[in-house]
N, C-alpha and C positions, 0 to 999 in steps of 0.2 A: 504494500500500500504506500501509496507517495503519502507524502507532505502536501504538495501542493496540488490544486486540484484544478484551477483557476475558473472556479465555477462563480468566485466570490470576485473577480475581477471587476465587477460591472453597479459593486455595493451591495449584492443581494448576499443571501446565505439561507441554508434549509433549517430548518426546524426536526426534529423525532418528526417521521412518516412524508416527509416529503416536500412539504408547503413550502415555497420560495419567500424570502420578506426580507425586507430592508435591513443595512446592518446597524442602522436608527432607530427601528421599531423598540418603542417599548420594553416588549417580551424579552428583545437581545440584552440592551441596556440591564434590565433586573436582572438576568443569568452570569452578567457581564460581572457587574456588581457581587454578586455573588461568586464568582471563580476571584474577582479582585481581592476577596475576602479571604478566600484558600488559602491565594497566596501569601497573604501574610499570617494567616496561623501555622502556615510551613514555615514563615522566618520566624515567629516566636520560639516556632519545636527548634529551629537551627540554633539558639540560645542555649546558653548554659542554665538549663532547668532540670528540677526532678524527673525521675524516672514518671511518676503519678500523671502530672502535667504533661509531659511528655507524650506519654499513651492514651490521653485524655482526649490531646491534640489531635493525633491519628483519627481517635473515632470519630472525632468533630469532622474534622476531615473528608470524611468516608461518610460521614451522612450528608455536606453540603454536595457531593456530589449525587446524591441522591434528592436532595432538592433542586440540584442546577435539571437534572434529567426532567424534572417535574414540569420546572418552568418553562422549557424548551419543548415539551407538548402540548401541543390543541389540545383541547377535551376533548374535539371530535374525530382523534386521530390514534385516543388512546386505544380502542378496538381496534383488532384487527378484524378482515374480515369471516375471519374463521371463531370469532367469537371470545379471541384469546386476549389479553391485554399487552398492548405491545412490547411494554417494560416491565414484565411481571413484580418487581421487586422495586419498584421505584415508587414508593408514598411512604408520608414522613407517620412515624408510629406515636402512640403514646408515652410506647419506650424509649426512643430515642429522646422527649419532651423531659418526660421524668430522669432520664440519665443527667439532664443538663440539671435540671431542680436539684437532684440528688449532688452532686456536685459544685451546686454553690453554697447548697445547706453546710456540706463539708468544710469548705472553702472559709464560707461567712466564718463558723464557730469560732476557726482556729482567729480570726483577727481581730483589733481590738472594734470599739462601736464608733460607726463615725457620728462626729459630731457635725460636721459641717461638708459642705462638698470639699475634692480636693484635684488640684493643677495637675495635670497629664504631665507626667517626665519623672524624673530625678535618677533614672538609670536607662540605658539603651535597651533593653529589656522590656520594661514597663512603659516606653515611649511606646515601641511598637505594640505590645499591647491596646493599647488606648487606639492608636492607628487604626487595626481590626475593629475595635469596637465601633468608632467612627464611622467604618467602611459596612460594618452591620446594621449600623442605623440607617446610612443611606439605601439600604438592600431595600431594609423594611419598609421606608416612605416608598419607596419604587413598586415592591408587593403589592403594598395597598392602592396604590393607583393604578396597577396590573389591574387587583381584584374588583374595580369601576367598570373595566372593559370588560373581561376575561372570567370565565370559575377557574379559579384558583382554591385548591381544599385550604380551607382556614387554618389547619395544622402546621401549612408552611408560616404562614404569618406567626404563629403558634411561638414555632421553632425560634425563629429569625428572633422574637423579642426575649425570648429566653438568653439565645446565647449573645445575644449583647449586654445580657446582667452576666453571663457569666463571665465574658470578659471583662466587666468590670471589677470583681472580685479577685480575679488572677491575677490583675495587674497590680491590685493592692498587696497581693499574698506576694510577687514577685515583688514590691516595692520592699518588704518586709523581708521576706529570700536575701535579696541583694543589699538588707543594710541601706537600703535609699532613704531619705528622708522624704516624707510625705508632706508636701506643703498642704493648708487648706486654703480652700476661698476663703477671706473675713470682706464683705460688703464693709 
């Protein structure tokens, strides 16, 4: 299989099942946003972090790819015509929802209470942190203005706001890790 296909030479690109659309449209932008997100919880795992984190990351991972697949299919594209789902394995679970809960529940305990919000940085670690999360939040305003046009299962939206609390929590737990000093907001 090549790399290059030059099918997209002309701005268009396919979708799961076929559909040709702009490399503008909407649905790209969200999936777009979404892989943009990967890749920086790929550079968080490239961090000198716990093994826990670490493998956390992975499964985060391995599920926003199973969101991007989501986003990248019509509903009406999701049958095949033999009755089967085209991506059998591609919808976001409860489990994957609750791993993220379960995980920040963990996360939270161990750190102290905030009292006030607190400034993104004090270590390159924790900066990119924040970055991901950023780039999580942008997902999720893009989802929900997906889900205007589009059925989109509410579970993605679900996900998306989950793990942008959880990366908020990491990047506290890595501020902590790393000995960084936590600034806070004081208005």
């Amino acid at each position: 299989m090549k790399i290059y296909t030059k099918t997209g030479d002309k701005g268009t690109t396919g979708l799961y099942g076929g559909t040709r659309v702009s490399k503008g449209d909407l649905r790209i932008e969200t999936y777009g946003t979404i892989d943009e997100l990967n890749s920086y919880l790929g550079l968080i795992r490239d961090q000198k972090i716990d093994k826990h984190s670490f493998e956390s990351l992975v499964k985060i991972q391995k599920d926003l790819f199973v969101i991007g697949a989501v986003l990248a299919t019509p509903v009406e594209k999701e049958i095949l015509k033999n009755g089967k789902k085209r991506l059998a394995d591609t919808k976001v679970t409860i489990e994957m929802i609750e791993f993220l809960e379960q995980e920040i529940d963990v996360i939270d305990e161990e750190l102290p209470a905030m009292t006030h919000f607190v400034l993104p940085g004090g270590h390159t670690t924790v900066s990119y942190c924040h970055i991901a999360r950023a780039v999580c939040r942008r997902g999720e305003r893009l989802i929900v203005v997906l889900m205007g046009d589009e059925k989109i299962e509410e579970s993605v939206l679900k996900y998306i706001n989950r793990l942008s609390d959880y990366l908020f929590v990491l990047a506290r737990k890595l501020t902590f890790d790393n000995q960084a000093k936590e600034i806070k907001w004081i208005p």
